[in-house]
N, C-alpha and C positions, 0 to 999 in steps of 0.2 A: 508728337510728330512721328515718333517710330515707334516701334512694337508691335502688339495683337490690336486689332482693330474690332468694336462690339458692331454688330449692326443687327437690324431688324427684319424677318423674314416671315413668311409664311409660315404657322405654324410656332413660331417662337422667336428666341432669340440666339442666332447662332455665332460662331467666334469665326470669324475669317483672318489668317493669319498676311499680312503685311510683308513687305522683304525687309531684311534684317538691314540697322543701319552702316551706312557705308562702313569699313573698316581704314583704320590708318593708312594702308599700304592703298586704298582704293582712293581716298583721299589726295594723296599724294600724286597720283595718277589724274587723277580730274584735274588737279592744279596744271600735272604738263600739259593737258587736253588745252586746257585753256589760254595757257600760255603761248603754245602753237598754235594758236587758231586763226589764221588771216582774215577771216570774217566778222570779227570784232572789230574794224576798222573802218572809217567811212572816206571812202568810198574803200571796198574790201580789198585784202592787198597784203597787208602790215599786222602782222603778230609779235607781241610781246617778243619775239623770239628774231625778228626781225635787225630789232636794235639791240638786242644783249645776247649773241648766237651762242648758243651750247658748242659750237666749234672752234670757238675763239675766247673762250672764255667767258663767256655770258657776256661780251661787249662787243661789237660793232657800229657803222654806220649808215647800215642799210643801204648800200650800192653809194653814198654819197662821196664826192670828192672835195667836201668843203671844209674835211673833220668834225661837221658835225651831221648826224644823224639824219636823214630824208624821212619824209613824215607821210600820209597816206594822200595824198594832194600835191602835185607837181606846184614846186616852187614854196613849199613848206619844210620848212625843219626843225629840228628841237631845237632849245637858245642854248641847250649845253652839251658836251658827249655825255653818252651813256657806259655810267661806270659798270664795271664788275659786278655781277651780282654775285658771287662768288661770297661764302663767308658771313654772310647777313647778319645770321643768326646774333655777331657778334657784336654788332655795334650798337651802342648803349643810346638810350632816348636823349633827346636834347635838355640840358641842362647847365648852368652856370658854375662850373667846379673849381677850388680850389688846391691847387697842387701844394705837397708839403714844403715845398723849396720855392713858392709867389704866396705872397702874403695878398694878390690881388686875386678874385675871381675871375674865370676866364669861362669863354665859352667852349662846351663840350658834346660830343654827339648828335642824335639825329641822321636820319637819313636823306640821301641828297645831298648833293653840292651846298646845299644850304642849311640840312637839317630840319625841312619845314617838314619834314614825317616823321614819327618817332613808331610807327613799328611797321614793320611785315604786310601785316595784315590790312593796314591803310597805302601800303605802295603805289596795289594797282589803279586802284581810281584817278590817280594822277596821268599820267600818258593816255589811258583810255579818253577822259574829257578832254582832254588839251587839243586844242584846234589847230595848231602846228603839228600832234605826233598823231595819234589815232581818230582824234576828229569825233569822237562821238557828242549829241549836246547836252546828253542826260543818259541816265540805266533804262531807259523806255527800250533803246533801240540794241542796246546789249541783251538785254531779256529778250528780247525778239531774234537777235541771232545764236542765243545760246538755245532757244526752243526749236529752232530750224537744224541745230547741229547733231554730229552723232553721239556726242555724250550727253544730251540732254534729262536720257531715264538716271543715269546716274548722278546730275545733278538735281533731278524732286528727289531722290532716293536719298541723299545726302543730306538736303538744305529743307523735305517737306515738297510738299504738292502745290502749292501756292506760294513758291521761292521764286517765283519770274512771275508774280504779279504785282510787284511792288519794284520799282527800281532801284529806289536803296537797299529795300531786301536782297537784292540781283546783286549789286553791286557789294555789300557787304560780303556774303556770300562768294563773289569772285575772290574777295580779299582774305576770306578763308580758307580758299581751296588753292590760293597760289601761295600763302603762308606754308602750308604743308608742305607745298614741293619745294617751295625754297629759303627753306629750314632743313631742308631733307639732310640725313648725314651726306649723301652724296654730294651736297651744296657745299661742307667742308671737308675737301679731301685730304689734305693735308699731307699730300706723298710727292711734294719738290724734293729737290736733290739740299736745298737746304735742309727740310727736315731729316733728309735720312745720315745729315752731317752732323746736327745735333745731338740725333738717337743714337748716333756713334755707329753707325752701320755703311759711312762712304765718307769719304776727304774729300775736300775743295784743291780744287787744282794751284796751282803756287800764282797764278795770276787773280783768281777768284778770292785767295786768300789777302790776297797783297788790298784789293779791292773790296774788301769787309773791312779792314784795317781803314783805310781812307775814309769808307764810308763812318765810320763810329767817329775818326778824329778831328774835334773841334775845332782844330787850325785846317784842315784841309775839307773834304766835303761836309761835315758836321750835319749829315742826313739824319741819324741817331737822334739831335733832338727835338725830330717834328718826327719821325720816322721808326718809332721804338720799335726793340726785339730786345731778346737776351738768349744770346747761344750758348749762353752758360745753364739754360735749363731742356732738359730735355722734352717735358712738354711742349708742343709746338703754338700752343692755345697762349704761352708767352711771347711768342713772337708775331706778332699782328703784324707789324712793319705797318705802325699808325699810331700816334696818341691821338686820334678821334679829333682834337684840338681843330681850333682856325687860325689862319695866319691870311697877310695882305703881302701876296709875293712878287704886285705889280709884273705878271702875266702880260706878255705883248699882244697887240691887237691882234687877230687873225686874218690876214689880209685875203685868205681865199671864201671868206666865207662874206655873204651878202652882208652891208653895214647893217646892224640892228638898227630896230627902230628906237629904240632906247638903250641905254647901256646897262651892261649887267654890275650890279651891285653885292649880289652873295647874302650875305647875313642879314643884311638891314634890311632887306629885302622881305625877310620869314614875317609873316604876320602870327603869331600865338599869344593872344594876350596873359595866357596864363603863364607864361615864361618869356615876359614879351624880348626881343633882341632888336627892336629897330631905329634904335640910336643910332644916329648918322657913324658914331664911333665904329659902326662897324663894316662900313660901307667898304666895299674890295674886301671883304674875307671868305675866306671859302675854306670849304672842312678840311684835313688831310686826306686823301687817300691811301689805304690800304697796299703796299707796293705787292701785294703778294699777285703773280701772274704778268706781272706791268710788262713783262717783256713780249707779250699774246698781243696788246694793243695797239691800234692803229691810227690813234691820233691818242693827243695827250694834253692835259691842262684843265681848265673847267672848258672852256672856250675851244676847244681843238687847233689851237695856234702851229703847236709842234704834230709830227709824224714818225720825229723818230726818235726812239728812246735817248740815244747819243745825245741830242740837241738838246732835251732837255736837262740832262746832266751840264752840256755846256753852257746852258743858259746861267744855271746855279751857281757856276763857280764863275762865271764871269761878268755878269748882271752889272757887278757896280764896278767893273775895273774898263769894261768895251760896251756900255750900254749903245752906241750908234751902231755895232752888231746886230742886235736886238730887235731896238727900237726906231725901225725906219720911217716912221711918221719925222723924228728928230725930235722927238717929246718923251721923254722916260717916260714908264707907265699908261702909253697910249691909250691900254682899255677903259683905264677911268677916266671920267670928267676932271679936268685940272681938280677942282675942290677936293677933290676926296687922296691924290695924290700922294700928299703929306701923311697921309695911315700909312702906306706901304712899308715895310721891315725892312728899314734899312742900319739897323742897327747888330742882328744874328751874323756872327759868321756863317757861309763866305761875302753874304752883302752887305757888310760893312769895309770891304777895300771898295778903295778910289780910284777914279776915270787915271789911266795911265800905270798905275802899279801892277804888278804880276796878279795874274789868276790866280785863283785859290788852286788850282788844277790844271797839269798840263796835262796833255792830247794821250799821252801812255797813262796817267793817271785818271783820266775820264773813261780811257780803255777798261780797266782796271774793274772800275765801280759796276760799268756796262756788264762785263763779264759776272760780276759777282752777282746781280740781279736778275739774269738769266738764269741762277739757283733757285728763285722764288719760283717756277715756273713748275704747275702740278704734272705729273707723267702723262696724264692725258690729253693735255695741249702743249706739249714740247713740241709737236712737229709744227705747229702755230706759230710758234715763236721768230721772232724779226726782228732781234734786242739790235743789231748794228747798225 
């Protein structure tokens, strides 16, 4: 595919020299090409970039007011927000793990709300096909817009001459050149005001502080044990704010958004049979997310139920003590079908208090945690930030 090319001429046989292969940093570049490209989408419109904005922390909803995502086709939208892509690089393939302190396996990693990816490099084919977000039916029509585009010399240059005649070739190939860009170091920036409190180079404010303390304490937000960090180390690659993990945290329905046509399920959902997970057991689970940036986002949940950071924090602490708050259909855990209801976690602090007993959290202690989260937030979308 690359290097010096032999060919046959007149006279002999002479050496024609070829352009040298893409370079990393070129690489890297094709991926954002790509990513940005509204022309990948049927009908044209909607780029990768669309729903995960480099402005907002690689996540938005594309003009929508449903909290979730608007898709390339009036009256389509994705069935779930689009998370962060921020940080990728870090989450581990999907797999059944055993913690030293559960003597049970539990489900672990993957990409997605569900984990049905387990790398980078497989991301994009997902929204690209999907006839709610980009609409494409197949790589026929992606290879035809990548060959109409302006970076199309640098993708034969990268991928070979016959790289857009194949559409899984096409497509594989997209899935390598957006791997690049979002692996990029620049993809983990790691410069919150959290981290430069760990590096021992800035102090938390006495109310952010007060609000790291709630968040860690198991009687009161108990975020810490679905939510890990350790600011006891200075690298920041310890502080994920995620154990990758899944939990069923019976999520209120989203009343702005059009009824599905089916209800979202989460886990059981993943088809892989070689790590299969689709025991009804696990039906309402969905991965943790990542809290790093959370206070940039604009709807919140798998489902974009919440808009605003607060709410969600109040949901948590008060789920099992004001569920009719919540849950205005008047059916705890609206978003699932009755059957699958009894998975939901109602045994983890703070949702194991009962209808009528005190919140795990009052209104200055939800203040608190709010504040303290707004630390997660990288330097270059601080001004993005909406945490109240």
């Amino acid at each position: 595919m690359f290097g010096v090319a032999l060919w046959s001429a007149m006279g002999g046989v002479a050496r024609a020299e070829i352009p040298p292969p893409i370079s990393g940093g070129d690489m890297v570049e094709l991926g954002r090409e790509i990513f940005a490209d509204p022309s990948l989408s049927n009908p044209p419109g909607t780029s990768c970039a669309s729903c995960h904005d480099p402005a907002t922390a690689y996540s938005s909803q594309n003009g929508s007011k449903t909290g979730l995502p608007r898709g390339s086709r009036p009256g389509h939208s994705a069935r779930r927000t689009a998370p962060s892509l921020l940080y990728l690089k870090y989450v581990p393939a999907f797999r059944f793990h055993q913690a030293a302190d559960d003597p049970q396996e539990a489900p672990y990693g993957g990409l997605f709300w569900d984990g049905r990816v387990d790398t980078v490099r497989d991301l994009g084919r997902q929204p690209l096909l999907n006839p709610d977000e980009m609409n494409n039916r197949d790589g026929r029509r992606v290879a035809a817009q990548i060959g109409r585009g302006k970076y199309v010399a640098a993708f034969r240059r990268a991928f070979g001459p016959a790289a857009l005649d194949d559409p899984d070739a096409t497509l594989a190939a997209v899935g390598r050149a957006l791997e690049a860009s979002l692996t990029a170091d620049e993809m983990a920036p790691f410069s919150s005001r959290y981290d430069d409190f760990i590096r021992g180079r800035a102090a938390l404010t006495p109310e952010e502080a007060r609000g790291l303390r709630l968040f860690k304490d198991p009687a009161k937000g108990n975020c810490q044990s679905c939510h890990t960090f350790n600011e006891a180390v200075s690298d920041p690659i310890a502080s994920m704010f995620t154990d990758y993990g899944y939990d069923a945290v019976g999520v209120p329905r989203n009343a702005r958004a059009p009824a599905p046509a089916k209800p979202d399920l989460g886990l059981c959902e993943r088809r892989d049979r070689s790590v299969p997970s689709d025991d009804p057991m696990y039906c309402g689970y969905f991965r943790t997310p990542s809290l790093r940036n959370v206070a940039v986002r604009s709807s919140y949940m798998h489902n974009g139920a919440f808009t605003r950071l607060r709410d969600v924090v109040s949901f948590y602490a008060s789920r099992g003590t004001d569920p009719r708050r919540w849950y205005r259909s008047g059916a705890r855990f609206d978003s699932l079908p009755a059957r699958y209801r009894g998975r939901v976690n109602v045994d983890s602090p703070p949702y194991n208090r009962k209808p009528g007993e005190a919140a795990a959290l009052d209104d200055r202690e939800i203040d608190a945690i709010v504040a303290f989260l707004a630390t997660l937030t990288d330097a270059r979308d601080r001004g993005a930030a909406r945490h109240r």
